[in-house]
C-alpha positions as CSV (number, residue, x, y, z in Angstrom):
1,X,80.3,112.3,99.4
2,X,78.5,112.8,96.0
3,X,75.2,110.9,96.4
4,X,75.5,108.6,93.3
5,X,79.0,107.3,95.1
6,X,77.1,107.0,98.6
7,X,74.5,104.4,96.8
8,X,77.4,102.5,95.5
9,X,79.0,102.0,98.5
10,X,75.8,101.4,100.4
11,X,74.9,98.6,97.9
12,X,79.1,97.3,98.2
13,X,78.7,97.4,102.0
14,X,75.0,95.5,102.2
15,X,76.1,92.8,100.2
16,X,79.0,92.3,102.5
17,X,82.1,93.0,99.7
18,X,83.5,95.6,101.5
19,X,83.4,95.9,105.2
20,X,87.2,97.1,105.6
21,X,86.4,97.2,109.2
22,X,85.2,93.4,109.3
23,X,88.1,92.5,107.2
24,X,90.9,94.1,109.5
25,X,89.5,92.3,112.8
26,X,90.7,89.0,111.2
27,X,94.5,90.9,111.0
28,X,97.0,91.6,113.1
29,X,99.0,92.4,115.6
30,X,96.3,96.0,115.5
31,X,95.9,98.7,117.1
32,X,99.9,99.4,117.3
33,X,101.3,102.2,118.4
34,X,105.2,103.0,118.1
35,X,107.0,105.0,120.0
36,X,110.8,105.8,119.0
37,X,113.6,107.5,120.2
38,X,116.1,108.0,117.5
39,X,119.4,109.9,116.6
40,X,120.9,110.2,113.1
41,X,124.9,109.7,113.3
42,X,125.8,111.4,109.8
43,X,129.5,110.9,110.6
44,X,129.1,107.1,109.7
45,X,125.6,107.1,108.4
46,X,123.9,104.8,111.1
47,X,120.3,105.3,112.8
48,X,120.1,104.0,115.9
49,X,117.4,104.1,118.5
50,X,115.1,102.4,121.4
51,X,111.4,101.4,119.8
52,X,108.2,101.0,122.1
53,X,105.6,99.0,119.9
54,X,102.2,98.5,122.1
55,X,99.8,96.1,120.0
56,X,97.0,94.5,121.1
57,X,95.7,91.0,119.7
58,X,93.3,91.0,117.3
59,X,92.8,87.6,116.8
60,X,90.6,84.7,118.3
61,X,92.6,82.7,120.7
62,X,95.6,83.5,122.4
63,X,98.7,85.1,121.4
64,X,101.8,83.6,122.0
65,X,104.6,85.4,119.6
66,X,104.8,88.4,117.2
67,X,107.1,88.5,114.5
68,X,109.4,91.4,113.3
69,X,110.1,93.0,109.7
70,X,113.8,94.3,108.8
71,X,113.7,95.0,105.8
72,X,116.8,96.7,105.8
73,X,118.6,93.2,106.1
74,X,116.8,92.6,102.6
75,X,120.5,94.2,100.9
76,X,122.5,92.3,103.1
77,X,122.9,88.9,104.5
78,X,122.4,87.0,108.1
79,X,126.3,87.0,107.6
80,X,126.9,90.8,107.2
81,X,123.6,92.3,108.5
82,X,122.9,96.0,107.9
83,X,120.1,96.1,111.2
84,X,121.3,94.6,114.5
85,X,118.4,94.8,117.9
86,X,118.3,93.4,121.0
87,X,115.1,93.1,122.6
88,X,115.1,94.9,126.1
89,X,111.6,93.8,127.5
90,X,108.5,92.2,126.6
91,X,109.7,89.2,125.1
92,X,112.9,87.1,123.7
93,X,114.3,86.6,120.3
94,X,112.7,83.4,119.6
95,X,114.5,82.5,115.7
96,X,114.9,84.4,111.8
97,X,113.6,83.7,108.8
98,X,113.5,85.1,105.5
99,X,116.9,85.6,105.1
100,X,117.1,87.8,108.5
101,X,114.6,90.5,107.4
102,X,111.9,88.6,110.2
103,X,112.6,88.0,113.7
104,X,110.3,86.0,115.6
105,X,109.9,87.3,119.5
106,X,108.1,84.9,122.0
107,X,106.1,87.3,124.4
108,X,106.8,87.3,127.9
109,X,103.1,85.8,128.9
110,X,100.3,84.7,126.8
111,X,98.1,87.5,125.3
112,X,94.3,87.1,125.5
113,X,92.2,88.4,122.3
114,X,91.4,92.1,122.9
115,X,94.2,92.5,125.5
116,X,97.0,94.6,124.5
117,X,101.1,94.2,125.4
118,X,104.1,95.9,124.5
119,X,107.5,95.4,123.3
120,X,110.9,97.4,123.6
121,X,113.8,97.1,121.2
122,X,116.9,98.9,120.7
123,X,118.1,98.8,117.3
124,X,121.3,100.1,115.0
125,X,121.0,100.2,111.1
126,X,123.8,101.2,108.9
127,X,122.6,102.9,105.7
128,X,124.9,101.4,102.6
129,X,125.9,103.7,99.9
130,X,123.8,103.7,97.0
131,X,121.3,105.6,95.2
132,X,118.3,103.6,96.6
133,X,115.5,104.0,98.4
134,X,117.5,103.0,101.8
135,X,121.2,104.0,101.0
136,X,123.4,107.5,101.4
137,X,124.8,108.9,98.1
138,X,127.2,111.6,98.1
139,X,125.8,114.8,97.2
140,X,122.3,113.4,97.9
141,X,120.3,112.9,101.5
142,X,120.4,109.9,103.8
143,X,117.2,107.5,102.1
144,X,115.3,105.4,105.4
145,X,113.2,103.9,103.4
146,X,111.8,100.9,105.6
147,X,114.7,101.4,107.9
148,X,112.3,101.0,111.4
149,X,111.2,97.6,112.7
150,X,107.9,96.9,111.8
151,X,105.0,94.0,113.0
152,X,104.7,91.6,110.5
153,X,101.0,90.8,109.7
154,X,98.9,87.7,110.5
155,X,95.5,86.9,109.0
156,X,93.6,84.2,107.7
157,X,96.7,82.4,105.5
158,X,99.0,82.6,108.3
159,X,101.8,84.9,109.4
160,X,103.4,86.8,106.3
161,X,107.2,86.7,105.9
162,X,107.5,87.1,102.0
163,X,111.0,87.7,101.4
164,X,112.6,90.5,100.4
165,X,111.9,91.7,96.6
166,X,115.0,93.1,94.8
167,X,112.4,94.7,92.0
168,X,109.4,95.9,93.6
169,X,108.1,96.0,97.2
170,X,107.5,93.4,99.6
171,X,106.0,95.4,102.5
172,X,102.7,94.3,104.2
173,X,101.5,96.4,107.2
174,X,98.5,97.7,109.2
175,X,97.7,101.5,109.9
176,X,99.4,101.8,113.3
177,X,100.0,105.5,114.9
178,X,103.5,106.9,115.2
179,X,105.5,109.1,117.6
180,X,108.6,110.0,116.7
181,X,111.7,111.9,118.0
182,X,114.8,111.9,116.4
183,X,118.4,113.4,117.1
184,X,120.3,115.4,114.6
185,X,123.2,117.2,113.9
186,X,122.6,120.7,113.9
187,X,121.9,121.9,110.1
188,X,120.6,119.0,109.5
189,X,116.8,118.6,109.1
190,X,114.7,115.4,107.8
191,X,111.1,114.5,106.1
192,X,108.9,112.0,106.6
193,X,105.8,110.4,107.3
194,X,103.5,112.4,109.6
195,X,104.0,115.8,110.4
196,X,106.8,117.6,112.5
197,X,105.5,118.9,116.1
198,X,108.6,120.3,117.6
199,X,112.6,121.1,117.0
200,X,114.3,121.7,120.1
201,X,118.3,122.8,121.1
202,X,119.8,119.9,122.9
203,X,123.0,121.2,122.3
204,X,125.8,123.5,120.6
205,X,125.8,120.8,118.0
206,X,122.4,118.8,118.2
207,X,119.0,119.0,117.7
208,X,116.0,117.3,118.8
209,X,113.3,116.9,115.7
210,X,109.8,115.7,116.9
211,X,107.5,114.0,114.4
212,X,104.3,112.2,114.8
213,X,101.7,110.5,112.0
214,X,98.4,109.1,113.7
215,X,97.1,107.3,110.9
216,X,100.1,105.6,108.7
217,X,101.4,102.0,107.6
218,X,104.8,102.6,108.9
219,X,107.3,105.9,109.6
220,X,109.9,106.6,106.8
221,X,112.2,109.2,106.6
222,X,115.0,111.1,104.8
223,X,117.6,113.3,106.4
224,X,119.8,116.1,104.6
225,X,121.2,119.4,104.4
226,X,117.7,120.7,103.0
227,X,116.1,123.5,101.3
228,X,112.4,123.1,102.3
229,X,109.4,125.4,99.8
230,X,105.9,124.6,100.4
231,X,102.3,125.2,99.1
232,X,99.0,124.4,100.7
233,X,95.9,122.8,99.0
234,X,92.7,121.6,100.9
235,X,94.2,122.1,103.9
236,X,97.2,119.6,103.1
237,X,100.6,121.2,102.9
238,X,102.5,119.6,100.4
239,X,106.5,120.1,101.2
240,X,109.3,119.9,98.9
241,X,112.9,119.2,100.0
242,X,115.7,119.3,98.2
243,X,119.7,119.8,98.0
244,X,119.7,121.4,94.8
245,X,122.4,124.1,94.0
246,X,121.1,127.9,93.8
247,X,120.5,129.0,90.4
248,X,117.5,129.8,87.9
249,X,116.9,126.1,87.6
250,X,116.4,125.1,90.8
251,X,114.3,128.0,91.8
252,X,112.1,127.0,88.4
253,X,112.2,123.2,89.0
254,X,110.4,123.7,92.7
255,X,108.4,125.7,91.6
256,X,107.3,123.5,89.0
257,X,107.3,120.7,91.4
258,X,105.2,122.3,94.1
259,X,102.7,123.3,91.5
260,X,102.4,119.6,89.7
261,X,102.3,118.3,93.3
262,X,99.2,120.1,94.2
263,X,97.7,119.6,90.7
264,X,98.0,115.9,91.6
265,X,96.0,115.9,95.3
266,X,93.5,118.4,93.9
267,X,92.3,115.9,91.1
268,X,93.1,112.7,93.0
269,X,90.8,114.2,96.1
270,X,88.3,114.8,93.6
271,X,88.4,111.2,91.9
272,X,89.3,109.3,95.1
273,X,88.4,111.0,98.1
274,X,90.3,113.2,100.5
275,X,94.0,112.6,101.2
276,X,93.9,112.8,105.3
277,X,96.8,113.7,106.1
278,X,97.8,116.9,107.1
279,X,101.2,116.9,105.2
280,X,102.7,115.6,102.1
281,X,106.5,115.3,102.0
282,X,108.1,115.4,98.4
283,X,112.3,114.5,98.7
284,X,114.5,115.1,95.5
285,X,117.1,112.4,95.2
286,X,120.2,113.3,92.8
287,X,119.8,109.9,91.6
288,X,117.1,107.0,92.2
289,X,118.0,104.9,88.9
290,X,115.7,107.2,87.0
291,X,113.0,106.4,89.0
292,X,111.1,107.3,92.3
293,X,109.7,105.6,95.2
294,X,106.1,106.0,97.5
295,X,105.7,105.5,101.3
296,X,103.2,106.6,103.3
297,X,102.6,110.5,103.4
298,X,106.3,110.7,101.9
299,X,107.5,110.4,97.8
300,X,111.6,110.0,97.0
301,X,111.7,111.6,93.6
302,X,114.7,111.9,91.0
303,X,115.5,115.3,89.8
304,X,117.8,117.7,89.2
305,X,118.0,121.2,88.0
306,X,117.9,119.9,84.7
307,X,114.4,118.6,85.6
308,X,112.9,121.6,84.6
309,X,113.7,121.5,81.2
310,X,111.0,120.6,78.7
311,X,112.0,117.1,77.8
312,X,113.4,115.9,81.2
313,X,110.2,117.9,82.9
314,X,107.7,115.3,81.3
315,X,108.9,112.3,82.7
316,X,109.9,113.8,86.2
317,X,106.0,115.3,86.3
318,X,104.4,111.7,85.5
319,X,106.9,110.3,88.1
320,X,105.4,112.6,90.6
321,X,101.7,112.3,89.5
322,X,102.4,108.3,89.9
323,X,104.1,108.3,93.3
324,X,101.7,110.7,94.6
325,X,98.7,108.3,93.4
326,X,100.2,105.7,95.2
327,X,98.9,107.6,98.4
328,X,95.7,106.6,97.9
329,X,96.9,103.1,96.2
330,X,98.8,101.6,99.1
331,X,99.0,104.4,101.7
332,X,95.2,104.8,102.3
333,X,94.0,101.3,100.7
334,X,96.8,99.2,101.8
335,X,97.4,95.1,100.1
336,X,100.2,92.9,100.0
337,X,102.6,94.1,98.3
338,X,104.4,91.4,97.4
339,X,101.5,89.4,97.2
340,X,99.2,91.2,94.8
341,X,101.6,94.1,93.9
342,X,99.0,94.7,91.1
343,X,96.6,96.0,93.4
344,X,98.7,99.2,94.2
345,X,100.4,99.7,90.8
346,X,98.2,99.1,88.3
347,X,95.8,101.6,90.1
348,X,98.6,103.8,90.6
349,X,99.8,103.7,86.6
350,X,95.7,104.2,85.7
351,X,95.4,107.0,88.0
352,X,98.5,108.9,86.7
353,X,98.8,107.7,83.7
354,X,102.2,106.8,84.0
355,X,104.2,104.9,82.4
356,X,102.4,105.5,78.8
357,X,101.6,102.3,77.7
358,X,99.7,101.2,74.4
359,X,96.8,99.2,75.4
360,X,95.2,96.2,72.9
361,X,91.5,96.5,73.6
362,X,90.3,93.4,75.3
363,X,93.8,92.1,76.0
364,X,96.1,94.0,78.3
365,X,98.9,91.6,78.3
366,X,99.0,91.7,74.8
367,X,102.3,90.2,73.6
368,X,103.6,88.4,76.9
369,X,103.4,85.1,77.5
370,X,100.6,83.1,79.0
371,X,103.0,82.7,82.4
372,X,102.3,86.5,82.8
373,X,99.0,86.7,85.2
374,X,98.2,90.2,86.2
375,X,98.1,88.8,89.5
376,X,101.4,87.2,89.6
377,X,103.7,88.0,93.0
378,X,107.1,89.2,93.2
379,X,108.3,86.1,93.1
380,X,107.6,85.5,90.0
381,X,108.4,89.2,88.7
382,X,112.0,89.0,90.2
383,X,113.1,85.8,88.6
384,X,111.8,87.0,84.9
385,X,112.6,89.8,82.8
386,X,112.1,93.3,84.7
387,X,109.9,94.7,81.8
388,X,107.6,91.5,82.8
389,X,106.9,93.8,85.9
390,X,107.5,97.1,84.7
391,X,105.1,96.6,81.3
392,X,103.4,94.2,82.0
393,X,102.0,94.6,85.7
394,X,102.4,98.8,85.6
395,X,100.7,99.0,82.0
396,X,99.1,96.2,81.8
397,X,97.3,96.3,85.0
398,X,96.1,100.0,83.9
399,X,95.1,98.9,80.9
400,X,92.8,95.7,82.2
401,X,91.4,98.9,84.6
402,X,91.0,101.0,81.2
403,X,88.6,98.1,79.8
404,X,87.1,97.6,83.1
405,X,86.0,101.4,83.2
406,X,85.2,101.0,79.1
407,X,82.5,98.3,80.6
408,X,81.2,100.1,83.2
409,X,81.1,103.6,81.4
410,X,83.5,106.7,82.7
411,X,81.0,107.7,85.1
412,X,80.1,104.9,87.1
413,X,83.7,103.3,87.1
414,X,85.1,106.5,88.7
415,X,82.6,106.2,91.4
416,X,82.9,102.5,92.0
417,X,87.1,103.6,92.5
418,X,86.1,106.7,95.3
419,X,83.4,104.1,96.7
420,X,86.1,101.6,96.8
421,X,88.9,103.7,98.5
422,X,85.7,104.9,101.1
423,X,85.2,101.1,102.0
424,X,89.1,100.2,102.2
425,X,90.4,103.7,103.5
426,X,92.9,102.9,106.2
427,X,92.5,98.9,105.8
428,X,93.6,96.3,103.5
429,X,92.3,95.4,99.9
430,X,92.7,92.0,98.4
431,X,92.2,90.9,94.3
432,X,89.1,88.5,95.9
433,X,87.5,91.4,97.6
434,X,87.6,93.5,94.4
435,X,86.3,90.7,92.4
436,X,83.5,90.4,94.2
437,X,82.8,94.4,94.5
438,X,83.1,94.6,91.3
439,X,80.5,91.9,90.4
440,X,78.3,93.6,93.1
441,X,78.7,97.3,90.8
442,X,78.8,95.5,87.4
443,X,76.0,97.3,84.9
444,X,73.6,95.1,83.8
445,X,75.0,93.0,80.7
446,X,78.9,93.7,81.7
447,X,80.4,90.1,81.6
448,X,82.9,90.3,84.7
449,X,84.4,86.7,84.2
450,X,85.0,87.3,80.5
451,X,87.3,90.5,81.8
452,X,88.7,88.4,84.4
453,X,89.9,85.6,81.7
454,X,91.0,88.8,79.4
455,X,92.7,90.5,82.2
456,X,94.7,87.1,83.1
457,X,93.2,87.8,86.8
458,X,93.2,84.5,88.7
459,X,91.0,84.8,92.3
460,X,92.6,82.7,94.8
């Protein structure tokens, strides 16, 4: 670590503002460790598996019940569900909220703080057809995109069953470690978070795909008939799958993509500290409404082979550059997503630069109304106009972060972000702990509540 960004972090650390280590004992279940035994039936497009979650508590005072995310019943309804479990030991099914994406389990015995238990679930979820992130198009891989059942979080304000965001994300989750296997057809192969550790012959027509990610918020995954090209940088190999048709186009576009890929995680190691990971999984999706979509150690991407060309190629690269920022800006510092989604995509947007955005010096949310707060939640994104979010939290977030790094000078705002993602790496950031880092870094004569008021960034 340069020295200049040591001494910031020391003097974030001493004053208290960023002790991700004290701020993650007051959250939990920790410490989890999932264990899952899946197999992919690409006849009728349903996951199914058995899931071994060991957690220990975390908290002062006993523990009594955990609660469970689905998020795949976020695109359906209690009525129709697209996830169905059955808890097999550990604990019983105890009630739903959230419109069926939580399920609260009441644990076979009171758990002491610093004692650890374990749950067992088997679970079925049927993919829908679609072009997003979780759905199956034709022509296109199977999406998993927050498929597997996941601890919901608890810390100071309570337990956290947001609901389901039909814009952005709503995901809120703790590093655990993964270990995965999972059952496919044979000429089928998948990517996802973590790296693959084994492929094994179970049969004439299945294979057994082994997967593990030590350090990650949750396990995603995408399966297809794949063409896989890779390229190595610092150690990380960055791995692009797609199920493009042969051609000259294809063969340019991963190249391209492979090369823009390793662009991005050379300069974002350099700016934010080292990735961490051993792999980086890139999927192209014929179709993700223009778009893309970031998980841990994994990026869904839209392309195809008319990517490559010169016009299309611009916007597919700063998609890329963006969802591979999110890495560090949700995968390694981790925040309510739903919540604070500004804390992941406004950093994101800044540290891509994407989308382009026009910034008004000294107001980022120049030309929206005085309901906009850069720190508005999905709640309030969903039920307004989508360019509220897109514009307005994407640009104008990286524009409030533009002004904030006009403040502090170029030099001293890009080490205040890699001392920032060295305190938070692997925890959780919040918009009150960056306030108060930030007034702990501040130059002499920078007024931080004046960019607060500017930046419309209310600390709860």
């Amino acid at each position: 670590m340069p020295r200049r960004v040591a001494g910031v972090l020391a003097a974030l650390v001493a004053l208290g503002f960023v002790s991700a280590a004290n701020a993650e004992a007051a959250r939990g279940p920790g410490h989890a460790r999932y264990d899952l035994a899946l197999r992919w039936h690409s006849s009728h497009d349903v996951l199914d598996g058995v899931e071994h979650v060991g957690f220990e508590n975390t908290h002062p005072g006993k523990l009594r019940s955990v609660w469970l995310r689905l998020w795949a019943n976020g695109v359906a309804s209690c009525a129709h569900p697209r996830i169905t479990l059955k808890v097999l030991s550990g604990g019983r099914a105890a009630g739903w909220a959230a419109d069926c994406t939580a399920l609260k389990l009441r644990l076979g015995h009171d758990l002491a703080t610093g004692r650890r238990a374990a749950i067992r679930l088997r679970f079925s979820v049927r993919v829908p057809g679609g072009n997003g992130s979780f759905g199956h198009l034709s022509g296109g891989p199977a999406l998993l995109g927050n498929a597997i059942p996941i601890l919901a979080v608890t810390d100071a304000a309570g337990t956290h069953l947001e609901p389901y965001s039909t814009l952005g994300e709503a995901a809120y989750s703790l590093t655990s470690s993964w270990h995965v296997r999972l059952d496919v057809r044979r000429g089928l192969s998948a990517a996802t978070t973590g790296v693959q550790t084994g492929s094994s012959a179970l049969s004439s027509t299945t294979r057994r795909l082994k997967f593990q990610a030590p350090r990650a918020r949750d396990f995603e995954l995408a399966i297809g008939h794949f063409h896989k090209q890779a390229t190595t940088v610092h150690g990380v190999r960055i791995r692009f799958s797609d199920m493009l048709s042969g051609g000259a186009a294809s063969t340019r576009l991963r190249g391209d993509v492979l090369a823009a890929a390793r662009s991005d995680v050379l300069g974002y190691e350099q700016r934010f500290g080292t990735y961490g990971a051993p792999d980086l999984d890139i999927v192209q999706t014929p179709s993700l409404d223009g778009e893309g979509m970031e998980y841990p150690e994994l990026v869904f991407v839209e392309m195809t082979p008319s990517s490559a060309d010169s016009g299309s190629w611009l916007h597919t690269r700063a998609l890329l550059a963006h969802e591979i920022a999110h890495q560090w800006f949700y995968g390694i510092v981790g925040n309510n997503q739903w919540r604070e989604p500004w804390l992941d995509e406004s950093f994101a947007t800044l540290a891509s630069g994407f989308p382009a955005h026009h910034c008004t010096s000294g107001d980022p949310l120049a030309g929206y109304p005085s309901s906009v707060r850069l720190t508005s939640n999905m709640g309030f994104f969903d039920a307004h106009p989508s360019g509220w979010y897109y514009s307005g939290l994407y640009g104008g977030g990286a524009c409030a972060l533009r002004d904030l790094r006009a403040g502090f000078g170029t030099q001293p705002f890009n080490d205040f972000l890699r001392a920032w993602v060295a305190a938070h790496r692997y925890g959780v950031a919040t918009t009150a702990a960056l306030v108060a880092a930030i007034r702990a870094a501040a130059p002499s004569g920078f007024d931080v509540d004046g960019w607060l008021r500017d930046s419309r960034i209310d600390v709860r």
